[in-house]
N, C-alpha and C positions, 0 to 999 in steps of 0.2 A: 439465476442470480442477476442482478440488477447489475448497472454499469461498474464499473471496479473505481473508475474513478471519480463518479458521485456516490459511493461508498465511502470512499475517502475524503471526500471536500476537496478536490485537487483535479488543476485542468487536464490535458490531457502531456501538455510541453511541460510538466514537471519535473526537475530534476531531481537525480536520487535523495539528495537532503531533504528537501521538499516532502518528498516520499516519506521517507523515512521520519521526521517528526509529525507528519499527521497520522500516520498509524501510534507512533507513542501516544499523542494527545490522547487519541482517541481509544487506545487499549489499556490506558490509566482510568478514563471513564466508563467503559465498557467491561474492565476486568470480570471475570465470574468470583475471583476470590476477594472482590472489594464490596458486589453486589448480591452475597451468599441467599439461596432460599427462590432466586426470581429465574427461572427458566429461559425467559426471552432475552434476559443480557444472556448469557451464556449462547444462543444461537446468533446474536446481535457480533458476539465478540469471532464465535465461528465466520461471519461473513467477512466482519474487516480482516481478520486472519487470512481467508481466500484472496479476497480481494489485491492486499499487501503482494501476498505473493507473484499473483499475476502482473502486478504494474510493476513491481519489481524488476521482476526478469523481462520486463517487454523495455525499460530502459536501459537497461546493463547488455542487454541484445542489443541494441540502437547504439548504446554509445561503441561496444565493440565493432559495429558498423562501420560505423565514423570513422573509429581511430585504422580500421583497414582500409580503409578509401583515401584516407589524405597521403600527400605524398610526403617520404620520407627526403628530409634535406639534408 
């Protein structure tokens, strides 16, 4: 699979909203049930689906980082 996040259109310091509405954009244009009958949306919509996932959890892991590393006042 190619980068996850030029899958997405999205740099790599993106934050979750970020995330999260370039998969919508892009899974509203990519849907299988919008583009019925074409094989390649349907594998197209399989990768931003992968993709989604991994940038997902790689910044919900970062930000859980974060928030264990600063100190509590």
């Amino acid at each position: 699979m190619a980068d996850p996040y030029r899958v997405l259109g999205i740099t790599q310091g993106a934050g979750i909203a970020e995330i999260k509405g370039a998969f919508r954009r892009l899974a509203k244009r990519f849907h299988p049930d919008l583009n019925r009958g074409d094989p390649a949306i349907g594998e197209r919509f399989r990768e931003l689906s992968l993709a989604y996932d991994q940038v997902l959890a790689a910044a919900v892991h970062k930000r859980r980082r974060e928030r264990a590393a600063s100190p509590c006042v």
